[in-house]
VEXDREN-2710 file (C-alpha; in Angstrom, 1 decimal):
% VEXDREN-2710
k/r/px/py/pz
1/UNK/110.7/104.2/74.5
2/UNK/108.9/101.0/76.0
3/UNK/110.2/97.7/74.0
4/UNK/108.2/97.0/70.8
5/UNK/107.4/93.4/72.0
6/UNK/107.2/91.4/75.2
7/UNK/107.3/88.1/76.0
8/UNK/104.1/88.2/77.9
9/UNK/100.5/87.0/77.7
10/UNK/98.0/89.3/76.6
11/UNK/96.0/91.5/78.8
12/UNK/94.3/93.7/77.3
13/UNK/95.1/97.6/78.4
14/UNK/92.7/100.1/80.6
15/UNK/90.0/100.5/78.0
16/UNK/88.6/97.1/77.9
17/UNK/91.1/95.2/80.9
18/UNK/91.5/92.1/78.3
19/UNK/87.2/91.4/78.8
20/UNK/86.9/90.0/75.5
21/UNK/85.1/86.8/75.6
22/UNK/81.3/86.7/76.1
23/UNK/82.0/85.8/79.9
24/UNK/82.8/89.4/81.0
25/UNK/84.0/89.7/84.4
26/UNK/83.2/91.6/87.9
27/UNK/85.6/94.9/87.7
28/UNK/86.6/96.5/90.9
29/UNK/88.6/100.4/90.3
30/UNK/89.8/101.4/93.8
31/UNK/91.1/105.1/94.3
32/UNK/89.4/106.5/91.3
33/UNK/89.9/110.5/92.9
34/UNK/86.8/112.5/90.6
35/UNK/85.8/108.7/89.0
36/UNK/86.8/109.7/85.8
37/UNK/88.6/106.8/84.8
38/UNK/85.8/104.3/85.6
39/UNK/83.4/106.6/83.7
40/UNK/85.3/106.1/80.8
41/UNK/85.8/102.3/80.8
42/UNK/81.6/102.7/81.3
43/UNK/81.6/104.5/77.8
44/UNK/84.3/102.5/75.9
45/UNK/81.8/98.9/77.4
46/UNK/78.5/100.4/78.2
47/UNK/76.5/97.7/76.7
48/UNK/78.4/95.2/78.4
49/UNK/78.0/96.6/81.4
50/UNK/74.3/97.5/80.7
51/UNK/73.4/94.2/79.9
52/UNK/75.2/92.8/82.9
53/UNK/78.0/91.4/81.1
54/UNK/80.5/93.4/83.1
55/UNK/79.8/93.7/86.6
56/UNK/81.7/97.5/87.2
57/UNK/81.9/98.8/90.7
58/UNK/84.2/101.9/91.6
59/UNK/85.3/102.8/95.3
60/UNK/87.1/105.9/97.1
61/UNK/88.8/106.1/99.9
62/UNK/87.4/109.7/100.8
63/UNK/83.6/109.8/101.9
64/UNK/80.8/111.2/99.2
65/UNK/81.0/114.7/101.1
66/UNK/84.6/114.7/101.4
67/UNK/84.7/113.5/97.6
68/UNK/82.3/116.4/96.4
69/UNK/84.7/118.7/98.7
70/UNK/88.0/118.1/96.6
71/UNK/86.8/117.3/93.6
72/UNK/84.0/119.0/92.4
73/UNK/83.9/117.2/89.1
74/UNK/83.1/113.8/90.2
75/UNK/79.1/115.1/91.1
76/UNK/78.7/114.4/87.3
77/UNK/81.1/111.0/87.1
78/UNK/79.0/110.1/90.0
79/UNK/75.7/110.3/88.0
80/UNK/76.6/108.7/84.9
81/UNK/78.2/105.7/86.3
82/UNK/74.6/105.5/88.2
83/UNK/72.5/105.4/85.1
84/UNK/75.5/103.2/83.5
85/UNK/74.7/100.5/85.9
86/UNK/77.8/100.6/87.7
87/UNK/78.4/100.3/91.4
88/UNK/80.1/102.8/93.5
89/UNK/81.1/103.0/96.9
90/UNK/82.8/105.0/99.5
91/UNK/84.9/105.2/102.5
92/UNK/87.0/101.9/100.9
93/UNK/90.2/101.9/101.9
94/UNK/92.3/99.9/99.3
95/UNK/94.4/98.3/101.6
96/UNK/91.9/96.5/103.4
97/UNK/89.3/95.3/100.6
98/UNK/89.1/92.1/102.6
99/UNK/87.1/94.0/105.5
100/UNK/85.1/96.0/102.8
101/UNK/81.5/95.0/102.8
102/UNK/80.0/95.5/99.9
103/UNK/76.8/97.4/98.0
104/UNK/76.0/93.8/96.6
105/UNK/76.3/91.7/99.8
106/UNK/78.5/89.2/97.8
107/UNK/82.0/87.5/98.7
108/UNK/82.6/86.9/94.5
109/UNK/86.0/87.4/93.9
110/UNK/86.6/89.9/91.0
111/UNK/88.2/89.1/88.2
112/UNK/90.0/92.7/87.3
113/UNK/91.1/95.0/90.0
114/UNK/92.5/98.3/88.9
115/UNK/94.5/101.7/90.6
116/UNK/95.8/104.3/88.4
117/UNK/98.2/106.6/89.9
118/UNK/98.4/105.1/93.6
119/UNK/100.7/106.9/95.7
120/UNK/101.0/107.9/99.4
121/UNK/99.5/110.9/100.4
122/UNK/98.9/111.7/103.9
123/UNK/100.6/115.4/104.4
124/UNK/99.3/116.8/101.6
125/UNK/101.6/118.9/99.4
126/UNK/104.3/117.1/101.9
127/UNK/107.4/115.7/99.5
128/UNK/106.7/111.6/100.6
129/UNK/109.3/109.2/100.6
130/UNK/109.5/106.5/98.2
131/UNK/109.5/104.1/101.0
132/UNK/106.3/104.9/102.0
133/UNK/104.8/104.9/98.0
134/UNK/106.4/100.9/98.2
135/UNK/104.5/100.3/101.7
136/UNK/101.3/101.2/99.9
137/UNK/101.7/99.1/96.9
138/UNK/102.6/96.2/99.0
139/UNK/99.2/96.6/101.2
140/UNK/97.4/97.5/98.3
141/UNK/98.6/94.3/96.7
142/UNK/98.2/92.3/99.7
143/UNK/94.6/93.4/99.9
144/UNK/94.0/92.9/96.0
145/UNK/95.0/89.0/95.8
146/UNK/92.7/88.4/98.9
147/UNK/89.5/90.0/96.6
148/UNK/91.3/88.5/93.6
149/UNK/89.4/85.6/91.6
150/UNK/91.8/82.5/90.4
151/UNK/92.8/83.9/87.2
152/UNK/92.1/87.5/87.8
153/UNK/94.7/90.6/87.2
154/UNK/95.8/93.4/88.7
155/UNK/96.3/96.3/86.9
156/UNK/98.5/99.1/88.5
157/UNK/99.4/102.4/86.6
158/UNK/102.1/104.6/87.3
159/UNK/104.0/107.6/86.0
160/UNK/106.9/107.3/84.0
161/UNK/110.1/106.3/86.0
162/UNK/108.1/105.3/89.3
163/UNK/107.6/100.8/88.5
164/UNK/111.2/100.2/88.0
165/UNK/110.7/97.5/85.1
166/UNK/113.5/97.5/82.4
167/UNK/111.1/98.8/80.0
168/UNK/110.2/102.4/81.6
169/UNK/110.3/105.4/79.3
170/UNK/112.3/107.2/82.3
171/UNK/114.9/104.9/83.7
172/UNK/115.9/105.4/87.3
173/UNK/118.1/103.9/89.8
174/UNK/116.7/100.8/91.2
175/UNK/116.4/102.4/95.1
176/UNK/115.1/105.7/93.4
177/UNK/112.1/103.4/91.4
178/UNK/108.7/102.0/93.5
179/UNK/110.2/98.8/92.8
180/UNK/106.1/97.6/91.8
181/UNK/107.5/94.2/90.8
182/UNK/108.9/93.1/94.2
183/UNK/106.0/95.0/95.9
184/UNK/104.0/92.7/93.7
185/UNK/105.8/89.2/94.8
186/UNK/105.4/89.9/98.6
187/UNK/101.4/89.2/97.7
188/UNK/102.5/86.1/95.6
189/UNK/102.0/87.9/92.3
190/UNK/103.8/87.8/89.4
191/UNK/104.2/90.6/86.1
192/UNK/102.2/89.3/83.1
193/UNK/102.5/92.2/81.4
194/UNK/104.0/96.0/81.0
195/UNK/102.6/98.7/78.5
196/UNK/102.3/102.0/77.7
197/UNK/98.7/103.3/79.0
198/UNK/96.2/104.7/76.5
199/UNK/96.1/108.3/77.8
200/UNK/94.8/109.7/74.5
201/UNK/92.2/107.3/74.4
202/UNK/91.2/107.6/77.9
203/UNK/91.2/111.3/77.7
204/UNK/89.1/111.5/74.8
205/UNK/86.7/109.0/76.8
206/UNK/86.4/111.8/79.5
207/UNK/90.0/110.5/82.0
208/UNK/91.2/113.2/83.8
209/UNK/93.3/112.2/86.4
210/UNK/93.6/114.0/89.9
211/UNK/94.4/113.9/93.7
212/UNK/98.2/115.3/93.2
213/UNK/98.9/116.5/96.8
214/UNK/94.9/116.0/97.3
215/UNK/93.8/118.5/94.8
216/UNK/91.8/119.0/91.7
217/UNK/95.4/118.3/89.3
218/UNK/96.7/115.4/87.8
219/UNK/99.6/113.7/87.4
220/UNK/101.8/113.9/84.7
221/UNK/100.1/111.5/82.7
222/UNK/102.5/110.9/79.4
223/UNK/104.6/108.2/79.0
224/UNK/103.0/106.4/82.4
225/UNK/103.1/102.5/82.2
226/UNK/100.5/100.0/83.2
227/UNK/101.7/97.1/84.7
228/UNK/99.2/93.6/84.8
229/UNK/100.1/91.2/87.9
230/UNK/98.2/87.9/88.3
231/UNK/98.8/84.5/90.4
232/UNK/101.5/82.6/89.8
233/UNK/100.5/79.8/87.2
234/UNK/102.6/76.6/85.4
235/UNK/104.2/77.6/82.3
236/UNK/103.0/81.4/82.2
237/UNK/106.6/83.3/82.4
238/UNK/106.8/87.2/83.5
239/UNK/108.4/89.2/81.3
240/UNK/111.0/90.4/83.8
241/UNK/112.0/88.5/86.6
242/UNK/113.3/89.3/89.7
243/UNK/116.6/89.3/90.4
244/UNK/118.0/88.7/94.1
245/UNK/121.6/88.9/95.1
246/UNK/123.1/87.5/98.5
247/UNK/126.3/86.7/100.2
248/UNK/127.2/84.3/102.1
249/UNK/130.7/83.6/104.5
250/UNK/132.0/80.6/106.2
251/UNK/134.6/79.1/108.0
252/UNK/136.3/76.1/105.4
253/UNK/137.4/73.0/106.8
254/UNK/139.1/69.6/105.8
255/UNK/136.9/68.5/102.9
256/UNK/135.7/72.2/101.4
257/UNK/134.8/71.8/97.6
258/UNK/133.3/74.8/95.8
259/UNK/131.4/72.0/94.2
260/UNK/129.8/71.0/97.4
261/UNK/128.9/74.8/98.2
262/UNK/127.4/74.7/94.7
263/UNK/125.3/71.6/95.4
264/UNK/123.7/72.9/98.0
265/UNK/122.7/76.0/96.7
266/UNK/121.6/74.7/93.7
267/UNK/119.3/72.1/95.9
268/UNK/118.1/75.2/97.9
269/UNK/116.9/77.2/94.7
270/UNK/116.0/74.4/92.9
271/UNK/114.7/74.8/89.3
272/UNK/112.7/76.7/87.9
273/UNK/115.0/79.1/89.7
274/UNK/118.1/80.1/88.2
275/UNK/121.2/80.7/89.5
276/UNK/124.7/82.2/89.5
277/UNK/127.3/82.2/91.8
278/UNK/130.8/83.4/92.2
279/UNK/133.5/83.2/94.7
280/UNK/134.1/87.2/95.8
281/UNK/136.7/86.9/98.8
282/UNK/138.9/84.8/101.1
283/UNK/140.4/85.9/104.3
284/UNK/142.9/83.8/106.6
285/UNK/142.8/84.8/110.2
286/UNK/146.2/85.9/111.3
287/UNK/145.8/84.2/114.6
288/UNK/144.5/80.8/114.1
289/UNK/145.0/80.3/110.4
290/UNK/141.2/79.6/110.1
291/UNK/140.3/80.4/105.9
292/UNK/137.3/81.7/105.7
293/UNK/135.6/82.1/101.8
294/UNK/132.6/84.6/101.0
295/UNK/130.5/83.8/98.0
296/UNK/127.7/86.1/95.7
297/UNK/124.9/84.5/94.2
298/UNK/122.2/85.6/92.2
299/UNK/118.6/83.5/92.4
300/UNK/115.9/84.4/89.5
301/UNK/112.5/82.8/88.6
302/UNK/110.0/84.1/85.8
303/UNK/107.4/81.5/87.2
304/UNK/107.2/82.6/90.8
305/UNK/106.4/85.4/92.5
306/UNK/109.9/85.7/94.2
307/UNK/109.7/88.1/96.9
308/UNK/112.6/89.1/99.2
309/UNK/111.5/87.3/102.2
310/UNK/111.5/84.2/100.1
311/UNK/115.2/84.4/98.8
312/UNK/116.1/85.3/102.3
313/UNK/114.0/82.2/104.1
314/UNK/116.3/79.9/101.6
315/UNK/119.3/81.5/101.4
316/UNK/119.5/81.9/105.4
317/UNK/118.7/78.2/105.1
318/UNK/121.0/77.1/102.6
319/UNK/123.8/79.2/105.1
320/UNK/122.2/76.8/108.1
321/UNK/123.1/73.4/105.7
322/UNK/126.2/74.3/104.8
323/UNK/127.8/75.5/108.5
324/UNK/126.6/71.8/109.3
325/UNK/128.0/70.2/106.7
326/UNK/131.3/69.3/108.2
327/UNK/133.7/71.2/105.7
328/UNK/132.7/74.4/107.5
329/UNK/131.3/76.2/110.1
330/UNK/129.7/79.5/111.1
331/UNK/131.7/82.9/110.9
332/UNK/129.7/83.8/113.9
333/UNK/132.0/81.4/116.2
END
């Protein structure tokens, strides 16, 4: 069961993407398969989008013929959305919006970018690895901040088990999970939210998703979570932060304090940040009598988008200050 509350802001969920206020917003649904999904959001806000409200625009990666090919279906998705007053395009490759010129011949940034179900599927009914599912989400976000207005959101859906978030229905292994958070951070955005998506609703609005092993079938839609990314912003925590644990080892010398090692971490992950640390291991070389001390720390933040290469740019450099400190000295020499 997904957690009754989060601490998050609220977004809104697939059938209205948190458009409430008389503003609308531009909408941009990448990797629609049979554009079923962004027919239904075009029923559940047709006046708004009518009336201009909501700009909607829908894109595939696959070509109108090659569309019509594998999914048969979309012909009629295809018409509606046209009378609708939506947009729809083809040949868009997600992970390269920025290069995407578009049917209205605009730059605007859109505020709402959504993809249900992304997953890698070159091979066909091949088994992929999750490694390349996380390559995708992490171009696919990369692409989506650089289309991404201020204070838009991304929303990404998944099927039960894949995100990774504490709150999935189906909890898995963090290495067995699409870790969509950390994915997420490598773009510079943060999780605002996490919730279960409306599959009854959609359904009964006309969703049927597709494009398992490129086919006509859907994914196994119950239980699947939405999860809502946006830009990092002052006083807006994420409902689960990332967690990063490192080690690091060093020669001691005259002067070594734990409290000096602390100091210095603490000034390289300054707050926000949290962090932990914990001595794990000593060694004394049998030789020279050198000590040597090894120490695990864990680095958290709810208001950045902490990505890997960020804890490892500080922590590499926190290492650097502390072999040059004069109380130790590189394990490498």
């Amino acid at each position: 069961m997904l957690r009754a509350t989060l601490p998050t802001v609220a977004t809104g969920d697939l059938t209205d993407l948190a458009l409430h206020d008389a503003a609308g917003g531009r909408v941009l649904v990448v990797g629609d398969g049979n554009f079923s999904f962004t027919r239904a959001f075009l029923r559940a806000n047709a006046a708004r989008v009518a009336s201009g409200a909501i700009a909607l625009t829908a894109t595939s990666l696959d070509t109108h013929a090659e569309l019509l090919r594998m999914y048969p279906s979309a012909a009629a998705a295809l018409a509606e959305l046209a009378a609708g007053g939506a947009s729809v395009a083809h040949g868009v490759d997600a992970t390269r919006l920025s290069e995407w010129r578009r049917p209205d011949e605009t730059s605007r940034a859109f505020d709402r970018v959504v993809f249900n179900f992304p997953h890698f599927a070159a091979g066909g009914a091949k088994r992929n690895k999750i490694h390349r599912h996380r390559q995708l989400l992490c171009e696919f976000f990369a692409s989506a901040a650089a289309v991404l207005a201020r204070d838009g959101l991304v929303f990404v859906t998944l099927c039960a088990g894949q995100g990774g978030t504490p709150c999935d229905p189906k909890p898995r292994a963090p290495g067995d999970t699409w870790q969509v958070v950390q994915c997420a951070a490598d773009a510079g955005l943060v999780l605002r939210d996490v919730h279960r998506c409306p599959v009854e609703t959609l359904a009964a609005l006309g969703y049927l998703s597709v494009g398992y092993k490129l086919r006509e079938r859907g994914f196994w839609t119950p239980d699947s979570v939405t999860h809502v990314f946006g830009r990092e912003a002052v006083g807006v925590p994420a409902p689960f932060p990332i967690e990063w644990t490192r080690a690091i080892s060093f020669w001691t010398h005259e002067g070594f304090t734990e409290a000096k090692v602390a100091a210095i971490l603490r000034a390289s992950f300054p707050a926000p940040m949290t962090l932990r640390y914990e001595l794990t291991d000593t060694y004394t070389c049998p030789q020279t009598g050198r000590a040597s001390v090894t120490y695990a720390f864990t680095v958290a933040c709810a208001y950045s988008a902490l990505s890997k290469a960020r804890v490892n740019a500080r922590a590499l450099a926190a290492l650097r200050r502390i072999e040059s400190s004069g109380f130790a000295s590189s394990r490498a020499a």
